[in-house]
N, CA and C atoms of all chains as a GROMACS GRO file, in nm:
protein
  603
    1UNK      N    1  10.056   9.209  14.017
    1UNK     CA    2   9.988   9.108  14.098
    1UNK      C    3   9.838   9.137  14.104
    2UNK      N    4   9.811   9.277  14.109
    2UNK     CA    5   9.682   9.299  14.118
    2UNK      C    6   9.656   9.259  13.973
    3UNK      N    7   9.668   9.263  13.873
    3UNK     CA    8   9.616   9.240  13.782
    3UNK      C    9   9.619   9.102  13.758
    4UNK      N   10   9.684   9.017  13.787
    4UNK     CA   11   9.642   8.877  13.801
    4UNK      C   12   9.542   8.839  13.842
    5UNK      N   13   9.488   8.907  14.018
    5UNK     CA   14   9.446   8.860  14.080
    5UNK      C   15   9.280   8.934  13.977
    6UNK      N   16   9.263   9.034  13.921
    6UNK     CA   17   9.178   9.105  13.869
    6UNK      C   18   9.110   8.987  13.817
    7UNK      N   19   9.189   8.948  13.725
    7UNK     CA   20   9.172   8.870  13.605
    7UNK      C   21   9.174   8.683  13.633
    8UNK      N   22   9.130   8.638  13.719
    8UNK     CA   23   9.179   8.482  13.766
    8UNK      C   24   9.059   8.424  13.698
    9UNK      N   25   8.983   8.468  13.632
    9UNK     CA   26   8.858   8.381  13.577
    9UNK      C   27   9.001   8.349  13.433
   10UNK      N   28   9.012   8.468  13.391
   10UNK     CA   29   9.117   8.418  13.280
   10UNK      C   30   9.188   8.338  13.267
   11UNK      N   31   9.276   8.345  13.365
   11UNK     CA   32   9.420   8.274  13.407
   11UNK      C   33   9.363   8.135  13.475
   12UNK      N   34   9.256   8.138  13.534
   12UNK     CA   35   9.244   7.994  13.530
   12UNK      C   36   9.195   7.880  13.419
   13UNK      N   37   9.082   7.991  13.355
   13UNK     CA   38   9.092   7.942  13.208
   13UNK      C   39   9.221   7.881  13.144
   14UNK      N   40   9.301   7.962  13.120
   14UNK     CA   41   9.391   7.922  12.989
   14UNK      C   42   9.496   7.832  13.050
   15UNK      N   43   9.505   7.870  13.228
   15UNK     CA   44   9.582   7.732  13.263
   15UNK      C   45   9.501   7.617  13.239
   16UNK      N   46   9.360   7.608  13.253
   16UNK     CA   47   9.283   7.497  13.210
   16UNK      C   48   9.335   7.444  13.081
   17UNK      N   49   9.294   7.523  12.970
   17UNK     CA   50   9.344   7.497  12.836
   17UNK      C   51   9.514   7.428  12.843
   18UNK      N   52   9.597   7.505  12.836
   18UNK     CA   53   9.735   7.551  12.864
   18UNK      C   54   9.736   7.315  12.871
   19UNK      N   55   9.707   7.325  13.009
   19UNK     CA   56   9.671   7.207  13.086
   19UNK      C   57   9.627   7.080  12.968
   20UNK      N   58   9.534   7.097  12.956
   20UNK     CA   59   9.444   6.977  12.845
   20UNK      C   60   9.537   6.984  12.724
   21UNK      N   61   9.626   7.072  12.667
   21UNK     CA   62   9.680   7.056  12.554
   21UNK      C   63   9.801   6.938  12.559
   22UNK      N   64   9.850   7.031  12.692
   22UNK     CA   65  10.002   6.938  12.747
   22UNK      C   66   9.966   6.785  12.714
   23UNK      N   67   9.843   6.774  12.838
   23UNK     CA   68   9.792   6.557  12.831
   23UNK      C   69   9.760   6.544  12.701
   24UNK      N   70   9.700   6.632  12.620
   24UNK     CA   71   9.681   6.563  12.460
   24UNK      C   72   9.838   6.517  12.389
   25UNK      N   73   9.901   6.654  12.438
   25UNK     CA   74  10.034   6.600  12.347
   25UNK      C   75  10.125   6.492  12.438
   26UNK      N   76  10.155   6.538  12.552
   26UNK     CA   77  10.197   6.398  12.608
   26UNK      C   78  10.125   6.282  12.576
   27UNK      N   79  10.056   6.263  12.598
   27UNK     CA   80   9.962   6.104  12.587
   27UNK      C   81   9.960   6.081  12.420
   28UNK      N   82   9.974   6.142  12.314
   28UNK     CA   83   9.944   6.152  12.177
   28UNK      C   84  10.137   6.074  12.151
   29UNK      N   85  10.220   6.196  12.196
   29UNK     CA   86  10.351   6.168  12.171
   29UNK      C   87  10.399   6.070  12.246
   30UNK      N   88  10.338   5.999  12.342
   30UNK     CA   89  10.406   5.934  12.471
   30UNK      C   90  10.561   6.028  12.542
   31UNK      N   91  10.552   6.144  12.534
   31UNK     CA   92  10.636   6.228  12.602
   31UNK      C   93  10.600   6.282  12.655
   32UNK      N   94  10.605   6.288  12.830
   32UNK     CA   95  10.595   6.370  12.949
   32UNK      C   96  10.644   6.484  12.864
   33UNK      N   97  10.751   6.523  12.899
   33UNK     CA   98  10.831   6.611  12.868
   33UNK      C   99  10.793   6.740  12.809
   34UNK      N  100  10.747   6.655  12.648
   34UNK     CA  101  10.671   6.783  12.497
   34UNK      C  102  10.547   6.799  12.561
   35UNK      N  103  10.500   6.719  12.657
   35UNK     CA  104  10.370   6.782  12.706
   35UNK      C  105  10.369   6.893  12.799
   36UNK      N  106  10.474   6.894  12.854
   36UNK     CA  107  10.494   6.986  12.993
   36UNK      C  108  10.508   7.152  12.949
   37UNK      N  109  10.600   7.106  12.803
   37UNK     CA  110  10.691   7.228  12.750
   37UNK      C  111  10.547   7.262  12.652
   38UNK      N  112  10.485   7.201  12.609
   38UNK     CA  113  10.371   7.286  12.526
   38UNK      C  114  10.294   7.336  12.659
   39UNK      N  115  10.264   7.274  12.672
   39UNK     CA  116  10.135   7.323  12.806
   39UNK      C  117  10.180   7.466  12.886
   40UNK      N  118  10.370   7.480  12.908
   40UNK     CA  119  10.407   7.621  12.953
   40UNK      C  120  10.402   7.708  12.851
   41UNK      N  121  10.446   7.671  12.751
   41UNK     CA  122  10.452   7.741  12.616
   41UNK      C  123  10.328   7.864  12.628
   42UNK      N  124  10.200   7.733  12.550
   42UNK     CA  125  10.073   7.830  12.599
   42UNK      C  126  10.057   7.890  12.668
   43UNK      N  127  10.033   7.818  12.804
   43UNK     CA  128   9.995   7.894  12.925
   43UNK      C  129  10.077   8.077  12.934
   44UNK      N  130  10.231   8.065  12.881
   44UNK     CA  131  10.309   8.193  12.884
   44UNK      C  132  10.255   8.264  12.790
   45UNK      N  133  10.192   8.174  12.669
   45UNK     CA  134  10.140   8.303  12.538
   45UNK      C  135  10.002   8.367  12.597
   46UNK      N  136   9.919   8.298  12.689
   46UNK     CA  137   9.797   8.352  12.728
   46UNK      C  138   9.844   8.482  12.805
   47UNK      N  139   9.950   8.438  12.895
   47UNK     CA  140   9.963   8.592  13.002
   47UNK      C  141  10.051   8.667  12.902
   48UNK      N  142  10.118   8.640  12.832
   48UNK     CA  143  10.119   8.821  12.753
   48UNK      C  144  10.062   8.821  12.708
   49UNK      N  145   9.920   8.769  12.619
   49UNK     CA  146   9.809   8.838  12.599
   49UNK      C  147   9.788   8.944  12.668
   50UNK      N  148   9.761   8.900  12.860
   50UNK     CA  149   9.725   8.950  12.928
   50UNK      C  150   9.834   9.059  13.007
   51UNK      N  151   9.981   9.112  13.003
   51UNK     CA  152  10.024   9.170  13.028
   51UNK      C  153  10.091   9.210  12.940
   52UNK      N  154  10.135   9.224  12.804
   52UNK     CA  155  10.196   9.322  12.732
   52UNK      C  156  10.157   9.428  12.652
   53UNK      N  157  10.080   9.499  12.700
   53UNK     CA  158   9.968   9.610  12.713
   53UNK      C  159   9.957   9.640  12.550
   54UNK      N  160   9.979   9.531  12.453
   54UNK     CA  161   9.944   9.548  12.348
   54UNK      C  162   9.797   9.555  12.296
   55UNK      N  163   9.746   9.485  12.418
   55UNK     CA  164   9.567   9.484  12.357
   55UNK      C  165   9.513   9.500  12.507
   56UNK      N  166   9.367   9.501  12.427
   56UNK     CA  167   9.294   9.594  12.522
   56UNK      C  168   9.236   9.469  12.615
   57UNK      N  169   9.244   9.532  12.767
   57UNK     CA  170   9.176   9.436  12.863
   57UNK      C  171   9.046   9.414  12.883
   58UNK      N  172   8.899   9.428  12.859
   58UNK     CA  173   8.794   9.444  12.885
   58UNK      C  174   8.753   9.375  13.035
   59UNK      N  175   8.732   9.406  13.136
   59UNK     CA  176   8.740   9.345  13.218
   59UNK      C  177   8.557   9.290  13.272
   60UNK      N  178   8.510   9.324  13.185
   60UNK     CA  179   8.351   9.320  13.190
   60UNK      C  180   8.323   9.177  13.139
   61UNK      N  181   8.397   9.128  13.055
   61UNK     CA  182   8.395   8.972  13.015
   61UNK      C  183   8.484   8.904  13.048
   62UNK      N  184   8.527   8.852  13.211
   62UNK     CA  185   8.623   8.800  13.246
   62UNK      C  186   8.633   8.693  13.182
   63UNK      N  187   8.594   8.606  13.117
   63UNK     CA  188   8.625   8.514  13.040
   63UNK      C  189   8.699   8.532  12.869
   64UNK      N  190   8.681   8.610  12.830
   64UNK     CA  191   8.738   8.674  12.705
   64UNK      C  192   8.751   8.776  12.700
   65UNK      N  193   8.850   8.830  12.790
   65UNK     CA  194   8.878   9.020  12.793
   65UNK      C  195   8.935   9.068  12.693
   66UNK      N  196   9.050   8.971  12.606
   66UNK     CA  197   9.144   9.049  12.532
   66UNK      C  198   9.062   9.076  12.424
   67UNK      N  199   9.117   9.246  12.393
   67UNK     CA  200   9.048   9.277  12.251
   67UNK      C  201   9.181   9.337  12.209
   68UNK      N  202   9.132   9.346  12.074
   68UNK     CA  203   9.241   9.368  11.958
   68UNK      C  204   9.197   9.553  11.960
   69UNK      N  205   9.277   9.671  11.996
   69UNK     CA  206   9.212   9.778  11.915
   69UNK      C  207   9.248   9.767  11.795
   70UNK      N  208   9.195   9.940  11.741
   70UNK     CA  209   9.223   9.912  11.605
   70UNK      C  210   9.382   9.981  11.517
   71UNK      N  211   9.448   9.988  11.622
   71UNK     CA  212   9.603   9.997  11.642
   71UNK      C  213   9.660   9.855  11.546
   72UNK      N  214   9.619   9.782  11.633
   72UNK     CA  215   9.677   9.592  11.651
   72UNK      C  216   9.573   9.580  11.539
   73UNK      N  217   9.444   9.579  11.501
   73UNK     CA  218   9.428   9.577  11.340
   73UNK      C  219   9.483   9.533  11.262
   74UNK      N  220   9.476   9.721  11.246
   74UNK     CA  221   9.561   9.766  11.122
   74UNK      C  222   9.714   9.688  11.064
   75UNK      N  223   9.754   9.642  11.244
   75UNK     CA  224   9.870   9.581  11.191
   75UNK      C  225   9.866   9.399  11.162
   76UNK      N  226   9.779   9.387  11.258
   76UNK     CA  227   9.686   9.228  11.160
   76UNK      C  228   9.692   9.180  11.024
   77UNK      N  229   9.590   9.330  10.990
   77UNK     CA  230   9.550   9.335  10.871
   77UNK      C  231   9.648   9.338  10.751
   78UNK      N  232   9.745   9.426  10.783
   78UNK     CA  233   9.868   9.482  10.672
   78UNK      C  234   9.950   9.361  10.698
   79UNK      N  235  10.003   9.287  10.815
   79UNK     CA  236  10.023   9.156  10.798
   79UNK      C  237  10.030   9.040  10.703
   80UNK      N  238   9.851   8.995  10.728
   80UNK     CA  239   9.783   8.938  10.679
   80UNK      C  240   9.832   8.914  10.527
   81UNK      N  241   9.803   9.089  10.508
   81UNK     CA  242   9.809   9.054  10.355
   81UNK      C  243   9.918   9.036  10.271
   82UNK      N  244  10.012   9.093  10.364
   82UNK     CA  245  10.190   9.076  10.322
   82UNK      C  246  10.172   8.899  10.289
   83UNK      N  247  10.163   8.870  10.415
   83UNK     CA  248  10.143   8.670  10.366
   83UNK      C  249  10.093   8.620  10.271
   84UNK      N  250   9.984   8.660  10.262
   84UNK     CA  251   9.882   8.606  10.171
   84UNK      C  252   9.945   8.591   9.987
   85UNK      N  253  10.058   8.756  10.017
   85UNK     CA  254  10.105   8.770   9.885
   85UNK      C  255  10.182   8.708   9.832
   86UNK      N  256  10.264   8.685   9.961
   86UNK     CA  257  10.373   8.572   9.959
   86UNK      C  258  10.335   8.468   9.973
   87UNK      N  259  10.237   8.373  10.021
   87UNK     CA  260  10.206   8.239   9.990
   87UNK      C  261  10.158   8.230   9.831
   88UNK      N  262  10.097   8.306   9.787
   88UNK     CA  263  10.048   8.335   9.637
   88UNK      C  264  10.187   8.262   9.518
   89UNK      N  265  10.300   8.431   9.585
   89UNK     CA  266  10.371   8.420   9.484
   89UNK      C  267  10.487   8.282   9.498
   90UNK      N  268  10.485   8.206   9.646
   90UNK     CA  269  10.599   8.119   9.610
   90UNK      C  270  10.518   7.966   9.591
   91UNK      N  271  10.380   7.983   9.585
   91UNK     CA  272  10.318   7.859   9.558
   91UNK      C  273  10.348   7.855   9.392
   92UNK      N  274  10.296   8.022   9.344
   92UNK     CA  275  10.308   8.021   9.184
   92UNK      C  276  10.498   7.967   9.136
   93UNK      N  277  10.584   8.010   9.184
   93UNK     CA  278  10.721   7.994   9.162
   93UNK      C  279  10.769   7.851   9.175
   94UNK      N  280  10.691   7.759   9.306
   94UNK     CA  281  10.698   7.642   9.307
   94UNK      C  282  10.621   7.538   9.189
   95UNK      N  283  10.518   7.624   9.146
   95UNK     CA  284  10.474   7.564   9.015
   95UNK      C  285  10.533   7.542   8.886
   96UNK      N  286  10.645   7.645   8.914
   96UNK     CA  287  10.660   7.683   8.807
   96UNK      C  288  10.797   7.570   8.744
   97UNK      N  289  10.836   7.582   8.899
   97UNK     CA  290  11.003   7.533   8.915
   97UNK      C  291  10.982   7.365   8.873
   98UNK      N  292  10.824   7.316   8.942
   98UNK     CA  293  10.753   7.161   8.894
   98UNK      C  294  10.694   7.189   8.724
   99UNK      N  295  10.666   7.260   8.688
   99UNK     CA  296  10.631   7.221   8.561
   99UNK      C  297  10.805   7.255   8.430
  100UNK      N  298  10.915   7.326   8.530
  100UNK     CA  299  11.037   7.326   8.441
  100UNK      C  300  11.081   7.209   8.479
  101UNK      N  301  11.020   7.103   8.560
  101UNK     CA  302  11.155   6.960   8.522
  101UNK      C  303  11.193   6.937   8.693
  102UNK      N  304  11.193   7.050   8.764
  102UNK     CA  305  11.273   7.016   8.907
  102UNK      C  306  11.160   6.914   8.981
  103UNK      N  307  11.237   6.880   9.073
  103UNK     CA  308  11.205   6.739   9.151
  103UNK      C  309  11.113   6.749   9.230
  104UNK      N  310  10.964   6.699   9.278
  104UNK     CA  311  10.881   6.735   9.333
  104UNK      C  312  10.866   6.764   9.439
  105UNK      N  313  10.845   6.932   9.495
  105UNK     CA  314  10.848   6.891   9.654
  105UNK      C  315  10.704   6.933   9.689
  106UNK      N  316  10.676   6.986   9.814
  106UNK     CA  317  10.538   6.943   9.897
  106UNK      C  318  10.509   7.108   9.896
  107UNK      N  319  10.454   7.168   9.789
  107UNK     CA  320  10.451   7.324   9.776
  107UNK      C  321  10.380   7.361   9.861
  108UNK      N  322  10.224   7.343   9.904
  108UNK     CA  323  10.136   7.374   9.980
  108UNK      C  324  10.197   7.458  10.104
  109UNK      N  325  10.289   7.326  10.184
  109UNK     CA  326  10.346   7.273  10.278
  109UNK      C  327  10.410   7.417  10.307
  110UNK      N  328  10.571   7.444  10.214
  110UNK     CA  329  10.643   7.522  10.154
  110UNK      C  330  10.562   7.687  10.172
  111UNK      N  331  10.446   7.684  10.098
  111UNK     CA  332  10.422   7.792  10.090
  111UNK      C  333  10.322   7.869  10.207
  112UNK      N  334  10.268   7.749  10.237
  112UNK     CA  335  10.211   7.814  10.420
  112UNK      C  336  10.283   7.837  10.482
  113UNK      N  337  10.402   7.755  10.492
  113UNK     CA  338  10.518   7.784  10.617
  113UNK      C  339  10.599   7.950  10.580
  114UNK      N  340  10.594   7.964  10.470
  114UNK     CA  341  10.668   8.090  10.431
  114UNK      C  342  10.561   8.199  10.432
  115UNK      N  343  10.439   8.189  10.465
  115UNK     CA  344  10.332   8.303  10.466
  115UNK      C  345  10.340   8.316  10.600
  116UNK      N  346  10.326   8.194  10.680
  116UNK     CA  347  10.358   8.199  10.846
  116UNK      C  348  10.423   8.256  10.938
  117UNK      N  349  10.556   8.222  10.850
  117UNK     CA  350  10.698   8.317  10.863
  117UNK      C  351  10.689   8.438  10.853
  118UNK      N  352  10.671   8.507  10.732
  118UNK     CA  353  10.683   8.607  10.692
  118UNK      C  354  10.555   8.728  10.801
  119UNK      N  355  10.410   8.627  10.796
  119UNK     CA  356  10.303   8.683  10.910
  119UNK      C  357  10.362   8.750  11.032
  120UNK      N  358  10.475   8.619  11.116
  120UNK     CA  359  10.475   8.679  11.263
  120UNK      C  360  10.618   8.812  11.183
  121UNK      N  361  10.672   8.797  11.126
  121UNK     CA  362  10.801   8.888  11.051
  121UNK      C  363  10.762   9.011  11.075
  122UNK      N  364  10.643   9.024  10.962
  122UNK     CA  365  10.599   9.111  10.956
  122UNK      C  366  10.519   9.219  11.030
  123UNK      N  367  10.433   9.128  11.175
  123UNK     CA  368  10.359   9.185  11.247
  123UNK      C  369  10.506   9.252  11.340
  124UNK      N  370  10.583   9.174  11.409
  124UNK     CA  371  10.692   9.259  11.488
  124UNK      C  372  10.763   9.356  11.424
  125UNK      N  373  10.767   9.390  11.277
  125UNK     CA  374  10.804   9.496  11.224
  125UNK      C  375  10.710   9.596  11.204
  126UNK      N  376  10.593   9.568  11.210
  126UNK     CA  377  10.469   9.687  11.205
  126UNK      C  378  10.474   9.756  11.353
  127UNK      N  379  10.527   9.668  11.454
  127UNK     CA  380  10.483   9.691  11.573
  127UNK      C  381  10.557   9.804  11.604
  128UNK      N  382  10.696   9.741  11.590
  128UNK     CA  383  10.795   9.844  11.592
  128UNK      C  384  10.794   9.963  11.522
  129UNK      N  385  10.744   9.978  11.358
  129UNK     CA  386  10.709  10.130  11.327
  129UNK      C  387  10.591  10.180  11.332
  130UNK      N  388  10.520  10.110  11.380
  130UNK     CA  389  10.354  10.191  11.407
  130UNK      C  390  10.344  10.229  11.585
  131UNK      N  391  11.257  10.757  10.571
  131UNK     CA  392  11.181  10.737  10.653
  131UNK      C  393  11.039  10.844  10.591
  132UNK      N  394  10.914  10.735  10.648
  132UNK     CA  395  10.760  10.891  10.596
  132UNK      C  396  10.771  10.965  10.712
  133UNK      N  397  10.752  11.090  10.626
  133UNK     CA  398  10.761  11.222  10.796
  133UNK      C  399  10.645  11.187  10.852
  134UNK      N  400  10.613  11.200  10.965
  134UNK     CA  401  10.476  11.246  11.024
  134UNK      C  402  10.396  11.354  10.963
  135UNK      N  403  10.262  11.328  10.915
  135UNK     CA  404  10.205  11.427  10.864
  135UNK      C  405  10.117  11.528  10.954
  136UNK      N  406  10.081  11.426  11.101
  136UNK     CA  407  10.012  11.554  11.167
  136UNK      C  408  10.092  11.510  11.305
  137UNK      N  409  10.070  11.592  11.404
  137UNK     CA  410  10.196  11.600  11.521
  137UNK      C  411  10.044  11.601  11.606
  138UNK      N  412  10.069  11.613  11.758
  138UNK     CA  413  10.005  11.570  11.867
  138UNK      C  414  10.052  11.623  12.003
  139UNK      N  415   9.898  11.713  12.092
  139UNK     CA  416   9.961  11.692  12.226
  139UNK      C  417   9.899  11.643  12.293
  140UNK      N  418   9.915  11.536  12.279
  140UNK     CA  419   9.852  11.392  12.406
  140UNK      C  420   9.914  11.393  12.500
  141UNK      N  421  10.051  11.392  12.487
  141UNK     CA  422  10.147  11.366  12.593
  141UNK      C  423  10.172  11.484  12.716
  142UNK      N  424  10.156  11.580  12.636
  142UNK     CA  425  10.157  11.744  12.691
  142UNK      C  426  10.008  11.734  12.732
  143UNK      N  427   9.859  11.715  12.685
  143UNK     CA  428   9.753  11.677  12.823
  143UNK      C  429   9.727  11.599  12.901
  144UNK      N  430   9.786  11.520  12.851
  144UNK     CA  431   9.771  11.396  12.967
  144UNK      C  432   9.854  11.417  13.078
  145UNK      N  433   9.985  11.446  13.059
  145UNK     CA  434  10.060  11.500  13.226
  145UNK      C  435  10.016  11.611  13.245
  146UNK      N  436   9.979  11.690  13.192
  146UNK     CA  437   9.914  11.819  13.280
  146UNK      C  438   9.774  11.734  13.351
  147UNK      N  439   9.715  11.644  13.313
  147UNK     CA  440   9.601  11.646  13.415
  147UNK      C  441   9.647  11.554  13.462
  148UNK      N  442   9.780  11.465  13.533
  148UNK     CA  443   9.827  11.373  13.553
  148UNK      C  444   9.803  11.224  13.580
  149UNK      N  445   9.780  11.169  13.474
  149UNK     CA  446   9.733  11.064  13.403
  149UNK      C  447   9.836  10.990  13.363
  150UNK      N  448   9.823  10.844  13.413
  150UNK     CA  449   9.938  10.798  13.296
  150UNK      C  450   9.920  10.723  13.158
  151UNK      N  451   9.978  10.657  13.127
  151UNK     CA  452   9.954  10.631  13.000
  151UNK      C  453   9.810  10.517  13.015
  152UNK      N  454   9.826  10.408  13.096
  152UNK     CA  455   9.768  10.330  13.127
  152UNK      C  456   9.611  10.345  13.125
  153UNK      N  457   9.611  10.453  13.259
  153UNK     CA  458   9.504  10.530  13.304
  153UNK      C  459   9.397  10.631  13.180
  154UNK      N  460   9.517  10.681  13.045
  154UNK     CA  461   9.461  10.716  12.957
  154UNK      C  462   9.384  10.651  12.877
  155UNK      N  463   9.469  10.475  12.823
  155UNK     CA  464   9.400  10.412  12.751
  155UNK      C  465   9.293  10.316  12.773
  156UNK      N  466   9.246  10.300  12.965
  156UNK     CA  467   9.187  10.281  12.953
  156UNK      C  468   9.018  10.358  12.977
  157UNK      N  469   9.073  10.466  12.990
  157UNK     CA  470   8.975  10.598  12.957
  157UNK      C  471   8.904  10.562  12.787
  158UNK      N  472   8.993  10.570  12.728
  158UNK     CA  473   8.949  10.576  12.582
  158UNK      C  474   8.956  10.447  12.515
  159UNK      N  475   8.965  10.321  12.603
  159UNK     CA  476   8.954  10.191  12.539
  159UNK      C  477   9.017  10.121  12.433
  160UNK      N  478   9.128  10.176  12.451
  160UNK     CA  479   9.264  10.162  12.328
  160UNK      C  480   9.419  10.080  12.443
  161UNK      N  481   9.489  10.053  12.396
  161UNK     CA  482   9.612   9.988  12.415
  161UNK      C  483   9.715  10.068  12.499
  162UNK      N  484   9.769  10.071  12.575
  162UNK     CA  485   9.878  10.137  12.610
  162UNK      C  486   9.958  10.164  12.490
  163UNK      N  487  10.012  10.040  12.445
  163UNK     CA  488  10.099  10.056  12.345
  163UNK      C  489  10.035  10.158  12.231
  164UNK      N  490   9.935  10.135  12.212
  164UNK     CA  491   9.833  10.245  12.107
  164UNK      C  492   9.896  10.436  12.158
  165UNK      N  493   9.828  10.439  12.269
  165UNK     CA  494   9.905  10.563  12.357
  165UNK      C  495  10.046  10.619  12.327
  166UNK      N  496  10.157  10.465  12.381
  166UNK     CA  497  10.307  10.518  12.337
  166UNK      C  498  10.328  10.540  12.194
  167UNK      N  499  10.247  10.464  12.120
  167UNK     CA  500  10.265  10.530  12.011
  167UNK      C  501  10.219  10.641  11.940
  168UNK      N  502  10.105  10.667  12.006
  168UNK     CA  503  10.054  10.786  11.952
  168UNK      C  504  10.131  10.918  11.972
  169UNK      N  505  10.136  10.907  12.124
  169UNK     CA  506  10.276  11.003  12.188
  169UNK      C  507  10.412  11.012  12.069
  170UNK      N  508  10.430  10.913  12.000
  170UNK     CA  509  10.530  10.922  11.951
  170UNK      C  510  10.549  10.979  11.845
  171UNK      N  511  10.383  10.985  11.830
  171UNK     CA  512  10.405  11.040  11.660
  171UNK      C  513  10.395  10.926  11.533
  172UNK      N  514  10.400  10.808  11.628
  172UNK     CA  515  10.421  10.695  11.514
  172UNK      C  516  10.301  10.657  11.468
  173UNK      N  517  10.174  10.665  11.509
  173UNK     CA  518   9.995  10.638  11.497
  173UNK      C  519   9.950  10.717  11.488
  174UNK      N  520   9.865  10.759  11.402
  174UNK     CA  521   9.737  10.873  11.366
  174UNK      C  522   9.596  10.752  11.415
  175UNK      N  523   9.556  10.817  11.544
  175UNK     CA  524   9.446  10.729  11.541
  175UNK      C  525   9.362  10.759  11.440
  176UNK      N  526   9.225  10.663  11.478
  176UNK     CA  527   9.139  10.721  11.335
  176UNK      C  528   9.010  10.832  11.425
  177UNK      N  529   8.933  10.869  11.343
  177UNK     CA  530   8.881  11.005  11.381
  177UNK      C  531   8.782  10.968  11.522
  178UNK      N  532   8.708  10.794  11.525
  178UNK     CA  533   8.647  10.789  11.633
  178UNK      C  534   8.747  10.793  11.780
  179UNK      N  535   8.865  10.748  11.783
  179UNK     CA  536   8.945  10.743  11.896
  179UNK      C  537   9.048  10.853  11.910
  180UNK      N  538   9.051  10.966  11.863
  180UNK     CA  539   9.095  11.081  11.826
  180UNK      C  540   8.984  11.150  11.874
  181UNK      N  541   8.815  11.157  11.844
  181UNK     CA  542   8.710  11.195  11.920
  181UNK      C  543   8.727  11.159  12.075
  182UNK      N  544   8.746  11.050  12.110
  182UNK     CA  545   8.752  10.965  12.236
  182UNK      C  546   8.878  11.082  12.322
  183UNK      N  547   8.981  11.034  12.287
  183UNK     CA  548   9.104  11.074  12.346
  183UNK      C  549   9.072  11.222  12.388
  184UNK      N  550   9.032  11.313  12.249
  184UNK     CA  551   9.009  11.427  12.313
  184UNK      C  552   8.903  11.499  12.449
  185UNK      N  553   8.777  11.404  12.433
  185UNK     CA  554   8.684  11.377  12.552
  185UNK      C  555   8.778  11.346  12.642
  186UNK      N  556   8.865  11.238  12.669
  186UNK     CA  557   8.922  11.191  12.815
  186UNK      C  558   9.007  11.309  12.846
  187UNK      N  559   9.071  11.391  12.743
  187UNK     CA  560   9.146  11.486  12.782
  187UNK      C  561   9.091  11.627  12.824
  188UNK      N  562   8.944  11.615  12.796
  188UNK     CA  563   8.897  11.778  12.805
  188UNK      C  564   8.955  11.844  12.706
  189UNK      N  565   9.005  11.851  12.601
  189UNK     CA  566   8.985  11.911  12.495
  189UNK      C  567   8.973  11.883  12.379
  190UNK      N  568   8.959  11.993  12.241
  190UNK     CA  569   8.928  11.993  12.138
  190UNK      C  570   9.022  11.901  12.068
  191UNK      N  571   8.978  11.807  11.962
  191UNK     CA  572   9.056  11.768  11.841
  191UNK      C  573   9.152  11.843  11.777
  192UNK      N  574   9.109  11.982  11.752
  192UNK     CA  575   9.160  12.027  11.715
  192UNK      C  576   9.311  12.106  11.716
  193UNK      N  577   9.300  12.132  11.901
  193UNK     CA  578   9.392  12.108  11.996
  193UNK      C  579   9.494  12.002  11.964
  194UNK      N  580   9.473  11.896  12.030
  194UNK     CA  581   9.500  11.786  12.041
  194UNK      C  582   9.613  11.735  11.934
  195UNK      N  583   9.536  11.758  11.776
  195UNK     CA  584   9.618  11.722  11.632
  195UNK      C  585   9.608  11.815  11.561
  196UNK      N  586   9.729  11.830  11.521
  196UNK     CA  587   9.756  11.958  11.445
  196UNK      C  588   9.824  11.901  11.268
  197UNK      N  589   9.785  11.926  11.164
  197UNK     CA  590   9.852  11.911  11.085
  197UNK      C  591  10.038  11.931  11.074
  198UNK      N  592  10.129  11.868  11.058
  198UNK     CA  593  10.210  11.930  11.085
  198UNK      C  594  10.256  12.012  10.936
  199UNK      N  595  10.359  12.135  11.001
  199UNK     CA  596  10.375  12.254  10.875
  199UNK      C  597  10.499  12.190  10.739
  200UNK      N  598  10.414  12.177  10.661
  200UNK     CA  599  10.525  12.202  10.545
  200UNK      C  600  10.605  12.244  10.506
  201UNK      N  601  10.800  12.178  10.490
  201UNK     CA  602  10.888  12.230  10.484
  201UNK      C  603  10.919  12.250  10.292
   0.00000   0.00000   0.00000
């Protein structure tokens, strides 16, 4: 609680945000509803920012405290590039599969979503052995 | 599994000057989770927060990380 209360320049921030996303997507989707559930969504990803003592609090910039050490990096970084390899290699495989004859699908699409995947995959498995 | 190549007593100075983990990392401006892991053996910080840690602890690096011995 104290650390809520530490931190309320934050937390009112990102409920701000959190907030404005919800009415974009409600009013965009005409669904109350997907607006309510994004808007908690966020708002819950901001506070474990702020409480799952994975990153660092700076409390000197109440407006942007969270910092990354270089723990959370490293595992960014090694991430990162796991994806990167894998969007590479299944964009190349989807090329490959379109220039043997198979039926066209939306590779780009395909191969971001599987670098995406593989990104958050990979960061909760770094987390766990680093 | 990679062995650990150097071992650590973070955990062994930090409760002797009774500190918790929290209280450590934000001494040295690193993560809790950074801490439990270091404790664990699972993170070799790098040499500036390995400098740091040993300052918050009052002692030497050298102390602190030890290569571990070759079986």
């Amino acid at each position: 609680m104290a650390l809520l209360k530490k931190h309320w320049v934050y937390i009112l921030s990102r409920a701000t945000i959190a907030g404005l996303f919800g009415f974009i997507f409600a009013r965009g989707f005409q669904n109350v509803g997907m607006g309510v559930t994004i808007g908690l969504v966020l708002f819950i990803g901001f506070l474990y920012y702020l409480l799952s003592n994975r990153f660092v609090v700076d409390s000197s910039h109440p407006l942007f405290p969270i910092r990354l050490d270089e723990r959370e990096q490293q595992i960014r970084n090694r991430a990162l590039r796991i994806a990167a390899a894998v969007f590479g290699v299944v964009l190349a495989g989807l090329a490959i599969m379109r220039t043997a004859g198979l039926p066209s699908i939306p590779q780009t699409e395909i191969a971001l979503g599987a670098a995406a995947l593989t990104y958050l995959v990979a960061r909760i498995a770094f987390e766990r052995v680093m | 599994m990679k062995k650990n190549l150097v071992t650590n007593r973070v955990r062994e100075k930090r409760e002797a000057l009774g500190l918790t983990q929290q209280e450590l990392a934000d001494r040295v401006g690193i993560s809790r989770q950074s801490i439990i892991s270091i404790e664990k053996g699972r993170y070799v910080p790098s040499v500036h927060s390995s400098l740091l840690l040993a300052r918050a602890l009052g002692e030497s690096v050298e102390i602190l990380f030890q290569l571990a011995d070759k079986e």
